[in-house]
N, C-alpha and C positions, 0 to 999 in steps of 0.2 A: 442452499447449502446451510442446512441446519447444523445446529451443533452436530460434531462427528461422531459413529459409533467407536467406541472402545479399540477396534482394529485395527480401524482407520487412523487413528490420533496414535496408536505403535507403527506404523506403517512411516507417518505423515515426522514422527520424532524420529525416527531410525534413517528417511534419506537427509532430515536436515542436520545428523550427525556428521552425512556425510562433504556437507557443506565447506568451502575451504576456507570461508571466512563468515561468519555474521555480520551486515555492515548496517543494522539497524536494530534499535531497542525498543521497549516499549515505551520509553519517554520520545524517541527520535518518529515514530511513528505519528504517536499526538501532538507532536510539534509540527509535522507537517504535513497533519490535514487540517490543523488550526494555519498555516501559512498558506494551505490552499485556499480558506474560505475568507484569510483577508486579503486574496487578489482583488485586485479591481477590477470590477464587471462580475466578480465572484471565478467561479467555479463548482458549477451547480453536480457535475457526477465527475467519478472518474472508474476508470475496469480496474480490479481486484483480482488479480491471479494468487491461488494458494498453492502450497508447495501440495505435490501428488495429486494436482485436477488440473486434467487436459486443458480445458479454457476458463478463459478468465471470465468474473461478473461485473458487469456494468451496474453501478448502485449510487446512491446521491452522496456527495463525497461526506467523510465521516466526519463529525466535531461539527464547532469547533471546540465543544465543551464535552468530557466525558464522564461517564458517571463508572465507569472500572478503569486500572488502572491497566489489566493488561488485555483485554476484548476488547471488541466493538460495540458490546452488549448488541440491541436491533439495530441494521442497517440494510437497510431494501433485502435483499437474497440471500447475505449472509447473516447468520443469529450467532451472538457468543463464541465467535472463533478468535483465537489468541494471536494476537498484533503478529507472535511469534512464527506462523503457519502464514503471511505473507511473502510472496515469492517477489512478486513485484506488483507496482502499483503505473496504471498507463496514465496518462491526460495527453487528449487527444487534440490538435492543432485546430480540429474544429470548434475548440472551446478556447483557445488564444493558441498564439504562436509560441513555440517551442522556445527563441530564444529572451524573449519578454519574460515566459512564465519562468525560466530558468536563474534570467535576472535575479525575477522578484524572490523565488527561491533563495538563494544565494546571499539574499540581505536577513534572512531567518538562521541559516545556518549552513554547513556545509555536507551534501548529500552525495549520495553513488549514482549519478544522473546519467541515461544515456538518451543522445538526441538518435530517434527513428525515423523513417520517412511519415510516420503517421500522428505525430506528437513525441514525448517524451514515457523515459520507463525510471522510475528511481527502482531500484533493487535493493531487496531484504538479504537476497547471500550472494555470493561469488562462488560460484563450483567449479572454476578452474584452478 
């Protein structure tokens, strides 16, 4: 998921208009992929869902330093996509439990968290 073509990125800005809330920024993004990588034991990846792509990417979690303010710049599968074009972001119980890592979250700031049977989803919009 390279940078998107022109289409795509009208496409990708037109359903997040339809979004009923934005619950993440691009400072609230880099805050917590910097509170994922100061977990304890870490948290070496987590999947990346963008808004208008069927499945998400599994890539090595981002940060915890960044050098844009509002991309990823490279990060495993995705290149230069805007914090803004994340739907949601998974961590999966295989890499700690759900509600430790929720904890630890928690003491960094406060997030749109949902616990799944397969780890956790923090969420970039609300479409209800």
């Amino acid at each position: 998921m390279s940078q998107q073509p022109p289409e795509q990125d009208r496409r990708t800005a037109r359903k997040i208009l339809r979004a009923k809330t934005a619950q993440m920024s691009n400072a609230k993004w880099r805050k917590l992929f910097s509170a994922l990588h100061h977990f304890p034991g870490g948290c070496a990846a987590v999947e990346i869902k963008l808004v208008g792509h069927r499945n998400g990417v599994s890539v090595p979690t981002p940060g915890p330093h960044f050098e844009f303010e509002d991309h990823f710049g490279e990060c495993g599968g995705i290149s230069f996509v805007p914090f803004s074009h994340i739907e949601f972001v998974r961590v999966s119980n295989a890499i700690v439990t759900s509600s430790e890592l929720i904890q630890h979250l928690h003491s960094f700031g406060k997030w749109p968290i949902t616990a799944v049977d397969e780890g956790i989803l923090i969420h970039g919009y609300n479409w209800s």
